[in-house]
C-alpha positions as CSV (number, residue, x, y, z in Angstrom):
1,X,0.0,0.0,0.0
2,X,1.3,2.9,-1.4
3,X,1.0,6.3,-1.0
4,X,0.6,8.8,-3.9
5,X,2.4,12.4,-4.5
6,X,-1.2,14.2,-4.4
7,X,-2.2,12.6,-0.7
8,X,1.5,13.7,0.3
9,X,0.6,17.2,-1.2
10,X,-2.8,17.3,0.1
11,X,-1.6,16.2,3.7
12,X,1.1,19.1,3.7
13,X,-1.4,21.5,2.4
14,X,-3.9,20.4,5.1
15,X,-1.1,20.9,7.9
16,X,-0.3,24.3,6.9
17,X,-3.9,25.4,6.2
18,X,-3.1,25.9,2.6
19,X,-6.1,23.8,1.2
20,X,-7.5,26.6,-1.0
21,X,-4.0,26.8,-2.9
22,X,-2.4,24.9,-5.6
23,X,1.0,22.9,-5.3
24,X,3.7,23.9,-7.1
25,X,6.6,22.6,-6.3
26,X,8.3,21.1,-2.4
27,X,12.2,21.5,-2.2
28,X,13.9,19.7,0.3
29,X,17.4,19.7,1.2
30,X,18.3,17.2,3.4
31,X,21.8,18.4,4.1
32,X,20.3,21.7,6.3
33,X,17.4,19.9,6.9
34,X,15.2,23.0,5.3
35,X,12.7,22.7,2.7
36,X,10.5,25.1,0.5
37,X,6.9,25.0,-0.6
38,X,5.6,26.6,-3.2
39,X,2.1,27.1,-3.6
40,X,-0.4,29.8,-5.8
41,X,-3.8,30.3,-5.6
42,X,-5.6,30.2,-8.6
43,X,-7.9,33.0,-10.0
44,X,-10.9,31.5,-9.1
45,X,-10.6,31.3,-5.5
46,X,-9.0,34.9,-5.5
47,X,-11.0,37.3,-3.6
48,X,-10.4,41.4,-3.7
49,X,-8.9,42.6,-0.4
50,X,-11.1,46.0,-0.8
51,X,-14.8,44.1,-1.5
52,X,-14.1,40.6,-1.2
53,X,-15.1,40.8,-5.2
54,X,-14.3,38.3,-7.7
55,X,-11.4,38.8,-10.6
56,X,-11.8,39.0,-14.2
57,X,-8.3,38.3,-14.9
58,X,-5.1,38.3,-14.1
59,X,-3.0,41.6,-14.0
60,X,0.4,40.1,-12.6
61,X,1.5,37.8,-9.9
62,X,2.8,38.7,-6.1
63,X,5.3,36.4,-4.5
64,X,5.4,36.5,-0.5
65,X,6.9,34.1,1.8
66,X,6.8,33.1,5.1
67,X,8.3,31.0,7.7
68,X,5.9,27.9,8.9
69,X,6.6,25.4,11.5
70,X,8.9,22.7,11.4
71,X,7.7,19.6,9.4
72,X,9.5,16.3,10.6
73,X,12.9,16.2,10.5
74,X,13.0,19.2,8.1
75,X,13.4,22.5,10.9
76,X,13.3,25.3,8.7
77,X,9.9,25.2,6.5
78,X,9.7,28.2,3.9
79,X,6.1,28.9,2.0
80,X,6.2,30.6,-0.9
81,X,2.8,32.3,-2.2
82,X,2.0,33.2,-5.5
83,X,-1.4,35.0,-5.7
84,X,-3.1,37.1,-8.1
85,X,-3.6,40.6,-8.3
86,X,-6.3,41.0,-10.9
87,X,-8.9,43.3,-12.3
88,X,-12.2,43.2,-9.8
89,X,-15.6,43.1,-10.9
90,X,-17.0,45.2,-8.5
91,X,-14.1,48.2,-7.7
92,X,-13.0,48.5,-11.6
93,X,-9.5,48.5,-10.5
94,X,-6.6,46.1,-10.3
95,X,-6.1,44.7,-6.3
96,X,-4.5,42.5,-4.7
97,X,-5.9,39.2,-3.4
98,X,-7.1,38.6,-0.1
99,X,-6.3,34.7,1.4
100,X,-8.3,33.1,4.1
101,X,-6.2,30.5,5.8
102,X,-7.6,27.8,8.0
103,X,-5.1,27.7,10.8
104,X,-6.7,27.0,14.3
105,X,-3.2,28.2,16.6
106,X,-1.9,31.2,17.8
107,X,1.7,29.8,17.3
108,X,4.1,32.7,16.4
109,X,5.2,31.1,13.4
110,X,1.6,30.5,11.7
111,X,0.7,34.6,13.3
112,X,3.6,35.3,10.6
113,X,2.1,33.7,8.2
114,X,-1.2,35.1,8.4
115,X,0.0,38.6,8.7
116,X,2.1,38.4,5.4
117,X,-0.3,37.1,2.9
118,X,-3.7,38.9,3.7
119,X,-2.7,42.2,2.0
């Protein structure tokens, strides 16, 4: 019994409360025992931060990152977000993206995390 790379991905996502995003990429280096995770979230889940409006499109792509909890052996976790900022249907102007995350702890680490991508 097996397990496949998109229940790995899933569980990861799930344990950083990155389930509305879309898996890039997972880096590990095994020699510092770090590892990167790149994830985007994909237009259609992309909310305005001004109205909470939907995006017609794309106008280019921001790149944040953030330092998450340990994950098993590997002690220094990186996420790397790619989300949208887009023309919204309801302000008529380009915005950035507002994210939602699912984390339930007030851990220092996850705070970070939060604070970085909601704006």
């Amino acid at each position: 019994m097996g397990i496949s790379n998109e229940e790995i991905a899933s569980f990861i996502k799930s344990c950083y409360g990155l389930d509305e995003f879309e898996l890039e990429n997972i880096e590990l280096n095994e020699e510092n025992l770090s590892s990167n995770i790149y994830v985007r979230l994909p237009l259609k889940k992309a909310m305005c931060v001004k109205c909470e409006g939907s995006f017609t499109e794309v106008h280019d792509w921001q790149k944040q990152q953030a330092r998450v909890p340990p994950f098993g052996n590997y002690l220094d976790v990186t996420v790397h977000v790619k989300k949208p900022r887009g023309h919204c249907s309801n302000c008529l102007k380009v915005q950035s993206s507002k994210i939602f995350f699912s984390i339930q702890s007030s851990h220092p680490w996850l705070v970070d995390l939060r604070n970085i991508v909601q704006g």
